[in-house]
Wavefront OBJ file of the C-alpha trace (Angstrom):
o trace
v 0.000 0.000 0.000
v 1.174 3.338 -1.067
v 1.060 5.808 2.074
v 0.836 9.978 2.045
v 2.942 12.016 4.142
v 1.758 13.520 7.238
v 0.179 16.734 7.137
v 2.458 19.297 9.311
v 1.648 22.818 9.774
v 2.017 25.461 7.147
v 1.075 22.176 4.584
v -1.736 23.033 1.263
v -5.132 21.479 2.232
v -6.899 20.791 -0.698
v -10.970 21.423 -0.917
v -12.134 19.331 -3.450
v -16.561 18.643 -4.462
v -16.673 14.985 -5.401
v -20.200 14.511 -5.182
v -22.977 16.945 -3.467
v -22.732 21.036 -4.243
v -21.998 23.747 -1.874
v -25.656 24.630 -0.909
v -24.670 26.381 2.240
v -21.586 28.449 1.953
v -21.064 29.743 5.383
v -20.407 26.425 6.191
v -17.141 26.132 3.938
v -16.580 29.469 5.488
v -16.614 28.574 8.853
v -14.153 25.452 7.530
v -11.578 27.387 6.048
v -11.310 29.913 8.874
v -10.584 27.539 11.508
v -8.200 25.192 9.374
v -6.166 28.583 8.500
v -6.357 29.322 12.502
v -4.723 25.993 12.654
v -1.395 26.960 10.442
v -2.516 25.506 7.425
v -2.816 26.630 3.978
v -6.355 26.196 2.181
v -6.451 25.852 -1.637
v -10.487 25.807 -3.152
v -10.785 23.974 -6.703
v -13.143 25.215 -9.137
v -16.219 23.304 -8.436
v -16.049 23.717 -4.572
v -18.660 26.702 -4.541
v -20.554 25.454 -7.312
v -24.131 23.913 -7.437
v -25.525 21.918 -10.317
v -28.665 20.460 -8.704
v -27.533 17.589 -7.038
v -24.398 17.438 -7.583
v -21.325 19.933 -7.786
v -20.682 19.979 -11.077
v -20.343 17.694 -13.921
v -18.306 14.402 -13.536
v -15.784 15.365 -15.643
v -15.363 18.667 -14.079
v -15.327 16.916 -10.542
v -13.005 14.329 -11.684
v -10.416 17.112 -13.332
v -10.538 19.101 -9.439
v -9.860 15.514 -8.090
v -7.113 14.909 -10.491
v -5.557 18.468 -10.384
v -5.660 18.216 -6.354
v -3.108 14.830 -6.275
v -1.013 16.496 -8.832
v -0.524 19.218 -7.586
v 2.770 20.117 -5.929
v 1.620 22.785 -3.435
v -1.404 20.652 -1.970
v -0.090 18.009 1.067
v -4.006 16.484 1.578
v -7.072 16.608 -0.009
v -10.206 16.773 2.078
v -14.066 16.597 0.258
v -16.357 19.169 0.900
v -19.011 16.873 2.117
v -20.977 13.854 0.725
v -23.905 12.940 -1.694
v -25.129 10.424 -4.337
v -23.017 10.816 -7.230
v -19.258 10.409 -6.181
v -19.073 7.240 -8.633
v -19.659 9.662 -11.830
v -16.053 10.313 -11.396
v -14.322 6.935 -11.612
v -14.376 7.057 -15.192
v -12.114 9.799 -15.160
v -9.763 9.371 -13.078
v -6.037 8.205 -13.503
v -4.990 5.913 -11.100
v -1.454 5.054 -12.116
v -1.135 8.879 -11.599
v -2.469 9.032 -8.086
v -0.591 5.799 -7.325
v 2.451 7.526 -8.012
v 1.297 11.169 -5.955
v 0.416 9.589 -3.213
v -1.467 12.515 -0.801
v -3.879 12.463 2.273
v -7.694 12.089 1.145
v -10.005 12.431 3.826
v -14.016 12.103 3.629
v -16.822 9.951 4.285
v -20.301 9.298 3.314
v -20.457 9.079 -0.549
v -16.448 9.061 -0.443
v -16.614 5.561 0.316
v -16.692 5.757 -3.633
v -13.441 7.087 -3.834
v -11.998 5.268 -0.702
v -12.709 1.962 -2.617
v -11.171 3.269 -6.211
v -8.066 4.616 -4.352
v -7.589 0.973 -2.192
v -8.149 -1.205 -4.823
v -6.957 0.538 -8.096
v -4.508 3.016 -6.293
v -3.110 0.981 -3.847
v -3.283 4.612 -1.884
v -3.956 4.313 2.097
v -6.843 7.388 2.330
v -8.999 7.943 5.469
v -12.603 7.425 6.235
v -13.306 10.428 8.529
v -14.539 14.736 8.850
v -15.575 16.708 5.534
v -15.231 20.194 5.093
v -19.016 21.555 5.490
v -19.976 19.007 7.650
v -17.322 18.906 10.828
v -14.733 21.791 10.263
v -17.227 23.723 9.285
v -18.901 23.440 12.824
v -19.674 26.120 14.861
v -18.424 27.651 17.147
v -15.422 25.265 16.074
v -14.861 21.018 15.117
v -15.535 18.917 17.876
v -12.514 17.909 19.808
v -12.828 14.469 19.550
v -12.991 14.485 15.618
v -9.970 16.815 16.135
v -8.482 14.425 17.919
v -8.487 11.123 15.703
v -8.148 13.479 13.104
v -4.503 14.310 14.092
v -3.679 11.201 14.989
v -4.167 9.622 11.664
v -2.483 12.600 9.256
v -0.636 14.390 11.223
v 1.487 11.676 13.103
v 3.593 9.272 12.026
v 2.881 7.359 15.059
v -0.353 4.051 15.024
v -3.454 5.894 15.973
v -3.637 3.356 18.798
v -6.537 2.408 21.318
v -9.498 3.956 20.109
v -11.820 5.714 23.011
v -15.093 6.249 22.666
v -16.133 9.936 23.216
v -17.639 11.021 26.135
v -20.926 12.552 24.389
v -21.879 13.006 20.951
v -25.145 14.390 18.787
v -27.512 13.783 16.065
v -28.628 17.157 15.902
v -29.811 18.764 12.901
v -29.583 22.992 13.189
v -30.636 24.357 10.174
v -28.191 25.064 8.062
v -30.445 26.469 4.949
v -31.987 29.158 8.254
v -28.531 29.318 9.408
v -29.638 28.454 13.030
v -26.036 26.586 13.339
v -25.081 29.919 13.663
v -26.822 30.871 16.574
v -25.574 28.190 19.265
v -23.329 24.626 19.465
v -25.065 21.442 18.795
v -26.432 20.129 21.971
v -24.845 16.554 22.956
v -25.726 13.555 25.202
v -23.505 11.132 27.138
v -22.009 8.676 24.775
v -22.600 5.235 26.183
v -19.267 3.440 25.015
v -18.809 0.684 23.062
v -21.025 -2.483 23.015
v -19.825 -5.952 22.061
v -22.719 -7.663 20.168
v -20.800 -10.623 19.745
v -17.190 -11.640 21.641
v -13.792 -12.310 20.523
v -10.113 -11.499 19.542
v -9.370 -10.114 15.690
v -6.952 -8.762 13.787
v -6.493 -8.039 10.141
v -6.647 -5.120 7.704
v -9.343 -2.509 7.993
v -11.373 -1.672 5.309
v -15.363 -0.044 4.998
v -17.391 2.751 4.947
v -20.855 4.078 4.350
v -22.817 0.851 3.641
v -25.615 2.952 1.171
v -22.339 3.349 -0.490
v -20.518 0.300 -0.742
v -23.599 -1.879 -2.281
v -23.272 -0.088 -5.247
v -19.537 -1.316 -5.869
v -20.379 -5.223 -6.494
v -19.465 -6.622 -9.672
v -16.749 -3.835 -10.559
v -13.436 -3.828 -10.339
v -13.768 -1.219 -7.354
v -14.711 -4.476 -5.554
v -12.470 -5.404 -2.617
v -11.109 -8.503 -1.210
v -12.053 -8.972 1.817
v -10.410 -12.097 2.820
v -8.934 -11.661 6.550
v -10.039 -8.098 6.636
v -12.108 -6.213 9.692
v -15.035 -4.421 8.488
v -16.157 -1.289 9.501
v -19.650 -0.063 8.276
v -22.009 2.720 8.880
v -25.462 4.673 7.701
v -26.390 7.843 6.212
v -29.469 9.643 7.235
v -32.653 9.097 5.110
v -34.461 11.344 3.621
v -34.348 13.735 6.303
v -31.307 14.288 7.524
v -31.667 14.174 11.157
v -33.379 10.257 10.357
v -31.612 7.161 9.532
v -31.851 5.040 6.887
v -35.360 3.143 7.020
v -34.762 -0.162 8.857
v -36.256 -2.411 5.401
v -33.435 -0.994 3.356
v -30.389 -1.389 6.114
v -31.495 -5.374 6.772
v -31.915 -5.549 2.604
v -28.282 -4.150 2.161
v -26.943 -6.488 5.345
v -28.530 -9.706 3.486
v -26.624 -8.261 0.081
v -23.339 -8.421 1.858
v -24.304 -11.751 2.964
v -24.973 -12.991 -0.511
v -22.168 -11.960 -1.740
v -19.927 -13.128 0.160
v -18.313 -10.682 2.511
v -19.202 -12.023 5.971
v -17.792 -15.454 5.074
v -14.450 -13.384 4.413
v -14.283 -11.202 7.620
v -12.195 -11.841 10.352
v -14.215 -8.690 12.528
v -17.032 -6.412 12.366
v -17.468 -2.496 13.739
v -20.731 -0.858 13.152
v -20.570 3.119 13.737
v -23.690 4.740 15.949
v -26.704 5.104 13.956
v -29.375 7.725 14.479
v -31.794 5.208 15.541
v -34.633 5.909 18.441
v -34.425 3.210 20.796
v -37.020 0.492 19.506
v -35.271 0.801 16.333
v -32.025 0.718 17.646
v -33.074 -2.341 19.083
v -34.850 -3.999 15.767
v -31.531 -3.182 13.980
v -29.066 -4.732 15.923
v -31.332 -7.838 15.730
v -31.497 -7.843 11.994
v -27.869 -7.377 12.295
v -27.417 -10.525 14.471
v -29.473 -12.115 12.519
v -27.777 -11.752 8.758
v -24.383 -12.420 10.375
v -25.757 -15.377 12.702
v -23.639 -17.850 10.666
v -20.517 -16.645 11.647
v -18.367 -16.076 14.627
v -16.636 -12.964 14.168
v -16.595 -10.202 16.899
v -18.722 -7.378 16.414
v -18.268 -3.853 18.325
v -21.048 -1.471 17.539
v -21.725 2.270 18.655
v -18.306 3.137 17.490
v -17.502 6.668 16.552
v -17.426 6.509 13.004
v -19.762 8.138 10.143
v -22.738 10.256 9.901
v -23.303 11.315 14.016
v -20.982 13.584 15.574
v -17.758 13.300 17.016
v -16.148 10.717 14.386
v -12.903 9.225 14.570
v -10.572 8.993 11.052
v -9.653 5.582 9.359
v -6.919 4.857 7.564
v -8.100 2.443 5.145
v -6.341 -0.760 4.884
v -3.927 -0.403 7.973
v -3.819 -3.255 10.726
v -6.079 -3.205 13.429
v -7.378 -5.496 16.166
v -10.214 -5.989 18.189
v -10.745 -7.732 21.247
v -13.540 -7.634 23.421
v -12.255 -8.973 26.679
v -10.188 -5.970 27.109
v -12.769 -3.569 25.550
v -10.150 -2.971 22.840
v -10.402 -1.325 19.347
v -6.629 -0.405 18.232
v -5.231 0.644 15.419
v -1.371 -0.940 15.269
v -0.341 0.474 12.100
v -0.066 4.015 10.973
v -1.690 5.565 7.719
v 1.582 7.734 6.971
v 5.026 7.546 6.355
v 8.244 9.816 6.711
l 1 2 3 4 5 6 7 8 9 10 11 12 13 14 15 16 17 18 19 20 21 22 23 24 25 26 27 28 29 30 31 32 33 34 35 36 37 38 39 40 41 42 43 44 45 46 47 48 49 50 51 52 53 54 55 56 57 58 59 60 61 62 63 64 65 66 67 68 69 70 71 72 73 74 75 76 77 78 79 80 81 82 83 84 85 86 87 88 89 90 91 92 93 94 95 96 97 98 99 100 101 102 103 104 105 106 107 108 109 110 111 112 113 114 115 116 117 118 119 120 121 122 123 124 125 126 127 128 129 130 131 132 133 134 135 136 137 138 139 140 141 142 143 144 145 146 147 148 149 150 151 152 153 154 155 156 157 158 159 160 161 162 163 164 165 166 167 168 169 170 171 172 173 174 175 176 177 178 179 180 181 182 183 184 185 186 187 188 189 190 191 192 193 194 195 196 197 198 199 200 201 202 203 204 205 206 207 208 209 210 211 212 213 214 215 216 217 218 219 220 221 222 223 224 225 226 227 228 229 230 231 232 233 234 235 236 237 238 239 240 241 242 243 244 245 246 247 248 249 250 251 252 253 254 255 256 257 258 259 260 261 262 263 264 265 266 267 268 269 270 271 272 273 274 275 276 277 278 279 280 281 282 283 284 285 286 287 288 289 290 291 292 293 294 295 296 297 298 299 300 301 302 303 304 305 306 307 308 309 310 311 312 313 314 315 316 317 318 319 320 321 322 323 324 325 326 327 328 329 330 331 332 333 334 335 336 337 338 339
Protein backbone atom coordinates (compact mmCIF):
# COMPACT_ATOMS: atom_id res chain seq x y z
CA UNK A 1 0.00 0.00 0.00
CA UNK A 2 1.17 3.34 -1.07
CA UNK A 3 1.06 5.81 2.07
CA UNK A 4 0.84 9.98 2.04
CA UNK A 5 2.94 12.02 4.14
CA UNK A 6 1.76 13.52 7.24
CA UNK A 7 0.18 16.73 7.14
CA UNK A 8 2.46 19.30 9.31
CA UNK A 9 1.65 22.82 9.77
CA UNK A 10 2.02 25.46 7.15
CA UNK A 11 1.08 22.18 4.58
CA UNK A 12 -1.74 23.03 1.26
CA UNK A 13 -5.13 21.48 2.23
CA UNK A 14 -6.90 20.79 -0.70
CA UNK A 15 -10.97 21.42 -0.92
CA UNK A 16 -12.13 19.33 -3.45
CA UNK A 17 -16.56 18.64 -4.46
CA UNK A 18 -16.67 14.99 -5.40
CA UNK A 19 -20.20 14.51 -5.18
CA UNK A 20 -22.98 16.95 -3.47
CA UNK A 21 -22.73 21.04 -4.24
CA UNK A 22 -22.00 23.75 -1.87
CA UNK A 23 -25.66 24.63 -0.91
CA UNK A 24 -24.67 26.38 2.24
CA UNK A 25 -21.59 28.45 1.95
CA UNK A 26 -21.06 29.74 5.38
CA UNK A 27 -20.41 26.43 6.19
CA UNK A 28 -17.14 26.13 3.94
CA UNK A 29 -16.58 29.47 5.49
CA UNK A 30 -16.61 28.57 8.85
CA UNK A 31 -14.15 25.45 7.53
CA UNK A 32 -11.58 27.39 6.05
CA UNK A 33 -11.31 29.91 8.87
CA UNK A 34 -10.58 27.54 11.51
CA UNK A 35 -8.20 25.19 9.37
CA UNK A 36 -6.17 28.58 8.50
CA UNK A 37 -6.36 29.32 12.50
CA UNK A 38 -4.72 25.99 12.65
CA UNK A 39 -1.39 26.96 10.44
CA UNK A 40 -2.52 25.51 7.42
CA UNK A 41 -2.82 26.63 3.98
CA UNK A 42 -6.36 26.20 2.18
CA UNK A 43 -6.45 25.85 -1.64
CA UNK A 44 -10.49 25.81 -3.15
CA UNK A 45 -10.79 23.97 -6.70
CA UNK A 46 -13.14 25.22 -9.14
CA UNK A 47 -16.22 23.30 -8.44
CA UNK A 48 -16.05 23.72 -4.57
CA UNK A 49 -18.66 26.70 -4.54
CA UNK A 50 -20.55 25.45 -7.31
CA UNK A 51 -24.13 23.91 -7.44
CA UNK A 52 -25.53 21.92 -10.32
CA UNK A 53 -28.67 20.46 -8.70
CA UNK A 54 -27.53 17.59 -7.04
CA UNK A 55 -24.40 17.44 -7.58
CA UNK A 56 -21.32 19.93 -7.79
CA UNK A 57 -20.68 19.98 -11.08
CA UNK A 58 -20.34 17.69 -13.92
CA UNK A 59 -18.31 14.40 -13.54
CA UNK A 60 -15.78 15.37 -15.64
CA UNK A 61 -15.36 18.67 -14.08
CA UNK A 62 -15.33 16.92 -10.54
CA UNK A 63 -13.00 14.33 -11.68
CA UNK A 64 -10.42 17.11 -13.33
CA UNK A 65 -10.54 19.10 -9.44
CA UNK A 66 -9.86 15.51 -8.09
CA UNK A 67 -7.11 14.91 -10.49
CA UNK A 68 -5.56 18.47 -10.38
CA UNK A 69 -5.66 18.22 -6.35
CA UNK A 70 -3.11 14.83 -6.28
CA UNK A 71 -1.01 16.50 -8.83
CA UNK A 72 -0.52 19.22 -7.59
CA UNK A 73 2.77 20.12 -5.93
CA UNK A 74 1.62 22.78 -3.44
CA UNK A 75 -1.40 20.65 -1.97
CA UNK A 76 -0.09 18.01 1.07
CA UNK A 77 -4.01 16.48 1.58
CA UNK A 78 -7.07 16.61 -0.01
CA UNK A 79 -10.21 16.77 2.08
CA UNK A 80 -14.07 16.60 0.26
CA UNK A 81 -16.36 19.17 0.90
CA UNK A 82 -19.01 16.87 2.12
CA UNK A 83 -20.98 13.85 0.72
CA UNK A 84 -23.90 12.94 -1.69
CA UNK A 85 -25.13 10.42 -4.34
CA UNK A 86 -23.02 10.82 -7.23
CA UNK A 87 -19.26 10.41 -6.18
CA UNK A 88 -19.07 7.24 -8.63
CA UNK A 89 -19.66 9.66 -11.83
CA UNK A 90 -16.05 10.31 -11.40
CA UNK A 91 -14.32 6.93 -11.61
CA UNK A 92 -14.38 7.06 -15.19
CA UNK A 93 -12.11 9.80 -15.16
CA UNK A 94 -9.76 9.37 -13.08
CA UNK A 95 -6.04 8.20 -13.50
CA UNK A 96 -4.99 5.91 -11.10
CA UNK A 97 -1.45 5.05 -12.12
CA UNK A 98 -1.14 8.88 -11.60
CA UNK A 99 -2.47 9.03 -8.09
CA UNK A 100 -0.59 5.80 -7.32
CA UNK A 101 2.45 7.53 -8.01
CA UNK A 102 1.30 11.17 -5.96
CA UNK A 103 0.42 9.59 -3.21
CA UNK A 104 -1.47 12.51 -0.80
CA UNK A 105 -3.88 12.46 2.27
CA UNK A 106 -7.69 12.09 1.15
CA UNK A 107 -10.01 12.43 3.83
CA UNK A 108 -14.02 12.10 3.63
CA UNK A 109 -16.82 9.95 4.29
CA UNK A 110 -20.30 9.30 3.31
CA UNK A 111 -20.46 9.08 -0.55
CA UNK A 112 -16.45 9.06 -0.44
CA UNK A 113 -16.61 5.56 0.32
CA UNK A 114 -16.69 5.76 -3.63
CA UNK A 115 -13.44 7.09 -3.83
CA UNK A 116 -12.00 5.27 -0.70
CA UNK A 117 -12.71 1.96 -2.62
CA UNK A 118 -11.17 3.27 -6.21
CA UNK A 119 -8.07 4.62 -4.35
CA UNK A 120 -7.59 0.97 -2.19
CA UNK A 121 -8.15 -1.20 -4.82
CA UNK A 122 -6.96 0.54 -8.10
CA UNK A 123 -4.51 3.02 -6.29
CA UNK A 124 -3.11 0.98 -3.85
CA UNK A 125 -3.28 4.61 -1.88
CA UNK A 126 -3.96 4.31 2.10
CA UNK A 127 -6.84 7.39 2.33
CA UNK A 128 -9.00 7.94 5.47
CA UNK A 129 -12.60 7.43 6.24
CA UNK A 130 -13.31 10.43 8.53
CA UNK A 131 -14.54 14.74 8.85
CA UNK A 132 -15.58 16.71 5.53
CA UNK A 133 -15.23 20.19 5.09
CA UNK A 134 -19.02 21.56 5.49
CA UNK A 135 -19.98 19.01 7.65
CA UNK A 136 -17.32 18.91 10.83
CA UNK A 137 -14.73 21.79 10.26
CA UNK A 138 -17.23 23.72 9.28
CA UNK A 139 -18.90 23.44 12.82
CA UNK A 140 -19.67 26.12 14.86
CA UNK A 141 -18.42 27.65 17.15
CA UNK A 142 -15.42 25.26 16.07
CA UNK A 143 -14.86 21.02 15.12
CA UNK A 144 -15.53 18.92 17.88
CA UNK A 145 -12.51 17.91 19.81
CA UNK A 146 -12.83 14.47 19.55
CA UNK A 147 -12.99 14.49 15.62
CA UNK A 148 -9.97 16.81 16.13
CA UNK A 149 -8.48 14.43 17.92
CA UNK A 150 -8.49 11.12 15.70
CA UNK A 151 -8.15 13.48 13.10
CA UNK A 152 -4.50 14.31 14.09
CA UNK A 153 -3.68 11.20 14.99
CA UNK A 154 -4.17 9.62 11.66
CA UNK A 155 -2.48 12.60 9.26
CA UNK A 156 -0.64 14.39 11.22
CA UNK A 157 1.49 11.68 13.10
CA UNK A 158 3.59 9.27 12.03
CA UNK A 159 2.88 7.36 15.06
CA UNK A 160 -0.35 4.05 15.02
CA UNK A 161 -3.45 5.89 15.97
CA UNK A 162 -3.64 3.36 18.80
CA UNK A 163 -6.54 2.41 21.32
CA UNK A 164 -9.50 3.96 20.11
CA UNK A 165 -11.82 5.71 23.01
CA UNK A 166 -15.09 6.25 22.67
CA UNK A 167 -16.13 9.94 23.22
CA UNK A 168 -17.64 11.02 26.13
CA UNK A 169 -20.93 12.55 24.39
CA UNK A 170 -21.88 13.01 20.95
CA UNK A 171 -25.14 14.39 18.79
CA UNK A 172 -27.51 13.78 16.07
CA UNK A 173 -28.63 17.16 15.90
CA UNK A 174 -29.81 18.76 12.90
CA UNK A 175 -29.58 22.99 13.19
CA UNK A 176 -30.64 24.36 10.17
CA UNK A 177 -28.19 25.06 8.06
CA UNK A 178 -30.44 26.47 4.95
CA UNK A 179 -31.99 29.16 8.25
CA UNK A 180 -28.53 29.32 9.41
CA UNK A 181 -29.64 28.45 13.03
CA UNK A 182 -26.04 26.59 13.34
CA UNK A 183 -25.08 29.92 13.66
CA UNK A 184 -26.82 30.87 16.57
CA UNK A 185 -25.57 28.19 19.27
CA UNK A 186 -23.33 24.63 19.46
CA UNK A 187 -25.07 21.44 18.80
CA UNK A 188 -26.43 20.13 21.97
CA UNK A 189 -24.85 16.55 22.96
CA UNK A 190 -25.73 13.55 25.20
CA UNK A 191 -23.50 11.13 27.14
CA UNK A 192 -22.01 8.68 24.77
CA UNK A 193 -22.60 5.24 26.18
CA UNK A 194 -19.27 3.44 25.01
CA UNK A 195 -18.81 0.68 23.06
CA UNK A 196 -21.03 -2.48 23.02
CA UNK A 197 -19.82 -5.95 22.06
CA UNK A 198 -22.72 -7.66 20.17
CA UNK A 199 -20.80 -10.62 19.74
CA UNK A 200 -17.19 -11.64 21.64
CA UNK A 201 -13.79 -12.31 20.52
CA UNK A 202 -10.11 -11.50 19.54
CA UNK A 203 -9.37 -10.11 15.69
CA UNK A 204 -6.95 -8.76 13.79
CA UNK A 205 -6.49 -8.04 10.14
CA UNK A 206 -6.65 -5.12 7.70
CA UNK A 207 -9.34 -2.51 7.99
CA UNK A 208 -11.37 -1.67 5.31
CA UNK A 209 -15.36 -0.04 5.00
CA UNK A 210 -17.39 2.75 4.95
CA UNK A 211 -20.86 4.08 4.35
CA UNK A 212 -22.82 0.85 3.64
CA UNK A 213 -25.61 2.95 1.17
CA UNK A 214 -22.34 3.35 -0.49
CA UNK A 215 -20.52 0.30 -0.74
CA UNK A 216 -23.60 -1.88 -2.28
CA UNK A 217 -23.27 -0.09 -5.25
CA UNK A 218 -19.54 -1.32 -5.87
CA UNK A 219 -20.38 -5.22 -6.49
CA UNK A 220 -19.47 -6.62 -9.67
CA UNK A 221 -16.75 -3.84 -10.56
CA UNK A 222 -13.44 -3.83 -10.34
CA UNK A 223 -13.77 -1.22 -7.35
CA UNK A 224 -14.71 -4.48 -5.55
CA UNK A 225 -12.47 -5.40 -2.62
CA UNK A 226 -11.11 -8.50 -1.21
CA UNK A 227 -12.05 -8.97 1.82
CA UNK A 228 -10.41 -12.10 2.82
CA UNK A 229 -8.93 -11.66 6.55
CA UNK A 230 -10.04 -8.10 6.64
CA UNK A 231 -12.11 -6.21 9.69
CA UNK A 232 -15.04 -4.42 8.49
CA UNK A 233 -16.16 -1.29 9.50
CA UNK A 234 -19.65 -0.06 8.28
CA UNK A 235 -22.01 2.72 8.88
CA UNK A 236 -25.46 4.67 7.70
CA UNK A 237 -26.39 7.84 6.21
CA UNK A 238 -29.47 9.64 7.23
CA UNK A 239 -32.65 9.10 5.11
CA UNK A 240 -34.46 11.34 3.62
CA UNK A 241 -34.35 13.73 6.30
CA UNK A 242 -31.31 14.29 7.52
CA UNK A 243 -31.67 14.17 11.16
CA UNK A 244 -33.38 10.26 10.36
CA UNK A 245 -31.61 7.16 9.53
CA UNK A 246 -31.85 5.04 6.89
CA UNK A 247 -35.36 3.14 7.02
CA UNK A 248 -34.76 -0.16 8.86
CA UNK A 249 -36.26 -2.41 5.40
CA UNK A 250 -33.44 -0.99 3.36
CA UNK A 251 -30.39 -1.39 6.11
CA UNK A 252 -31.49 -5.37 6.77
CA UNK A 253 -31.92 -5.55 2.60
CA UNK A 254 -28.28 -4.15 2.16
CA UNK A 255 -26.94 -6.49 5.34
CA UNK A 256 -28.53 -9.71 3.49
CA UNK A 257 -26.62 -8.26 0.08
CA UNK A 258 -23.34 -8.42 1.86
CA UNK A 259 -24.30 -11.75 2.96
CA UNK A 260 -24.97 -12.99 -0.51
CA UNK A 261 -22.17 -11.96 -1.74
CA UNK A 262 -19.93 -13.13 0.16
CA UNK A 263 -18.31 -10.68 2.51
CA UNK A 264 -19.20 -12.02 5.97
CA UNK A 265 -17.79 -15.45 5.07
CA UNK A 266 -14.45 -13.38 4.41
CA UNK A 267 -14.28 -11.20 7.62
CA UNK A 268 -12.19 -11.84 10.35
CA UNK A 269 -14.22 -8.69 12.53
CA UNK A 270 -17.03 -6.41 12.37
CA UNK A 271 -17.47 -2.50 13.74
CA UNK A 272 -20.73 -0.86 13.15
CA UNK A 273 -20.57 3.12 13.74
CA UNK A 274 -23.69 4.74 15.95
CA UNK A 275 -26.70 5.10 13.96
CA UNK A 276 -29.37 7.72 14.48
CA UNK A 277 -31.79 5.21 15.54
CA UNK A 278 -34.63 5.91 18.44
CA UNK A 279 -34.43 3.21 20.80
CA UNK A 280 -37.02 0.49 19.51
CA UNK A 281 -35.27 0.80 16.33
CA UNK A 282 -32.02 0.72 17.65
CA UNK A 283 -33.07 -2.34 19.08
CA UNK A 284 -34.85 -4.00 15.77
CA UNK A 285 -31.53 -3.18 13.98
CA UNK A 286 -29.07 -4.73 15.92
CA UNK A 287 -31.33 -7.84 15.73
CA UNK A 288 -31.50 -7.84 11.99
CA UNK A 289 -27.87 -7.38 12.29
CA UNK A 290 -27.42 -10.52 14.47
CA UNK A 291 -29.47 -12.11 12.52
CA UNK A 292 -27.78 -11.75 8.76
CA UNK A 293 -24.38 -12.42 10.38
CA UNK A 294 -25.76 -15.38 12.70
CA UNK A 295 -23.64 -17.85 10.67
CA UNK A 296 -20.52 -16.65 11.65
CA UNK A 297 -18.37 -16.08 14.63
CA UNK A 298 -16.64 -12.96 14.17
CA UNK A 299 -16.60 -10.20 16.90
CA UNK A 300 -18.72 -7.38 16.41
CA UNK A 301 -18.27 -3.85 18.33
CA UNK A 302 -21.05 -1.47 17.54
CA UNK A 303 -21.72 2.27 18.65
CA UNK A 304 -18.31 3.14 17.49
CA UNK A 305 -17.50 6.67 16.55
CA UNK A 306 -17.43 6.51 13.00
CA UNK A 307 -19.76 8.14 10.14
CA UNK A 308 -22.74 10.26 9.90
CA UNK A 309 -23.30 11.31 14.02
CA UNK A 310 -20.98 13.58 15.57
CA UNK A 311 -17.76 13.30 17.02
CA UNK A 312 -16.15 10.72 14.39
CA UNK A 313 -12.90 9.23 14.57
CA UNK A 314 -10.57 8.99 11.05
CA UNK A 315 -9.65 5.58 9.36
CA UNK A 316 -6.92 4.86 7.56
CA UNK A 317 -8.10 2.44 5.15
CA UNK A 318 -6.34 -0.76 4.88
CA UNK A 319 -3.93 -0.40 7.97
CA UNK A 320 -3.82 -3.25 10.73
CA UNK A 321 -6.08 -3.20 13.43
CA UNK A 322 -7.38 -5.50 16.17
CA UNK A 323 -10.21 -5.99 18.19
CA UNK A 324 -10.75 -7.73 21.25
CA UNK A 325 -13.54 -7.63 23.42
CA UNK A 326 -12.26 -8.97 26.68
CA UNK A 327 -10.19 -5.97 27.11
CA UNK A 328 -12.77 -3.57 25.55
CA UNK A 329 -10.15 -2.97 22.84
CA UNK A 330 -10.40 -1.33 19.35
CA UNK A 331 -6.63 -0.40 18.23
CA UNK A 332 -5.23 0.64 15.42
CA UNK A 333 -1.37 -0.94 15.27
CA UNK A 334 -0.34 0.47 12.10
CA UNK A 335 -0.07 4.02 10.97
CA UNK A 336 -1.69 5.57 7.72
CA UNK A 337 1.58 7.73 6.97
CA UNK A 338 5.03 7.55 6.35
CA UNK A 339 8.24 9.82 6.71
Amino acid sequence: MQKPKPLKKGDTIGIVAPSAGLYFPHRLDNAIKFIESQDYKVKEFPCTRKVNGWEAAPAKDRAKDIMDAFLDDEVNAIIALTGGTVAIQTLRYLDFEKIRENPKIFCGYSDNTILHFAFYTQADLVTFYGPCVATQFGEYPKPLDYILEYFNKAVASIEPIGKVHPSDSWTAEFLDWSKKLDLTRPRKLEKNKGFEWLRGGKAEGKIIGGCLESIVHLPGTKYWPDYKDKILFLEISEGQKVDEADPLPYVDWYLEQLDILGVFVNIKGLVFGRPYYNKEDLALFKEKLMKRTERYMFPILFGADIGHTDPQITIPMGVDVVLDSETNRFEFLESGVKP
